[in-house]
C-alpha positions in Angstrom: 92.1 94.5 37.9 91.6 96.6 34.5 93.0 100.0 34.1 92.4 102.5 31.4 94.3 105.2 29.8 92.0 108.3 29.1 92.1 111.0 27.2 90.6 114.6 28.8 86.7 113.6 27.6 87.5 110.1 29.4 87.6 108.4 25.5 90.5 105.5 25.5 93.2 107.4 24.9 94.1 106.4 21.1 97.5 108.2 21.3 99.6 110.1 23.9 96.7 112.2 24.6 96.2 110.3 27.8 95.4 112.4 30.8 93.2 110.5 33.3 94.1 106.8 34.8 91.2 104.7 35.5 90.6 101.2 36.9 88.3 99.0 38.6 88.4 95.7 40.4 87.1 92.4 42.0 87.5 92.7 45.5 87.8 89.0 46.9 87.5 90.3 50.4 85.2 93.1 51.6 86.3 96.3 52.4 84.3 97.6 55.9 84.2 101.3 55.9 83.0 102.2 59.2 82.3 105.3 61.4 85.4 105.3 63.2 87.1 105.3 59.6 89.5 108.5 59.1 90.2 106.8 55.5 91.1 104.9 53.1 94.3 104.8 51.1 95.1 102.4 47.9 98.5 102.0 46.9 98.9 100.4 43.2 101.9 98.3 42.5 103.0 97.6 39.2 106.4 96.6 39.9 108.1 93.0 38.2 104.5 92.9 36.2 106.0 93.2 32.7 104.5 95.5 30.2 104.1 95.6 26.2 103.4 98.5 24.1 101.9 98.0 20.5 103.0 100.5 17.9 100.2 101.2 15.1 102.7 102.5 12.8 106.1 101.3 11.7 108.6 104.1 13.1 106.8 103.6 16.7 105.4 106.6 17.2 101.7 105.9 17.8 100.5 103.7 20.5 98.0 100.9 19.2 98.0 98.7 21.9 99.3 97.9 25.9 99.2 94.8 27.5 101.1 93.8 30.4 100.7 91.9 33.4 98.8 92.9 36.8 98.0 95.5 38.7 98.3 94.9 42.9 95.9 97.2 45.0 96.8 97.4 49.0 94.0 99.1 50.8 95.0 100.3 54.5 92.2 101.6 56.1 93.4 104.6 58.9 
């Protein structure tokens, strides 16, 4: 999965101007949507993944960089 930090005209957010949260993924198994479907909830774990955050300046206080490890989508279909 990658995920993006955005700022309010959905531009990378270059500092902590970041309002929106988007990601997209490979699916390695389908997910059927049918009519009997109510819907369709994702949960996101990020939990025990490890993250990094990449000053751009030498007191901290702008973000340059994240890195970190994976994202874990659960889909529950209801």
């Amino acid at each position: 999965m990658e995920a993006r930090l955005t700022n309010s005209s959905y531009v990378t957010a270059t500092a902590c101007d970041a309002t929106h949260f988007f990601g997209a993924l490979a699916l390695t198994n389908s997910v059927v949507i049918e009519d009997t479907t109510n819907g369709l909830e994702v949960k996101f774990t990020v939990s025990n993944s490890g993250m990094t955050i990449i000053p751009t300046d030498n007191n901290g206080n702008v973000v340059g960089q994240f890195g970190g490890g994976h994202f874990q989508a659960v889909f529950s279909l209801y």
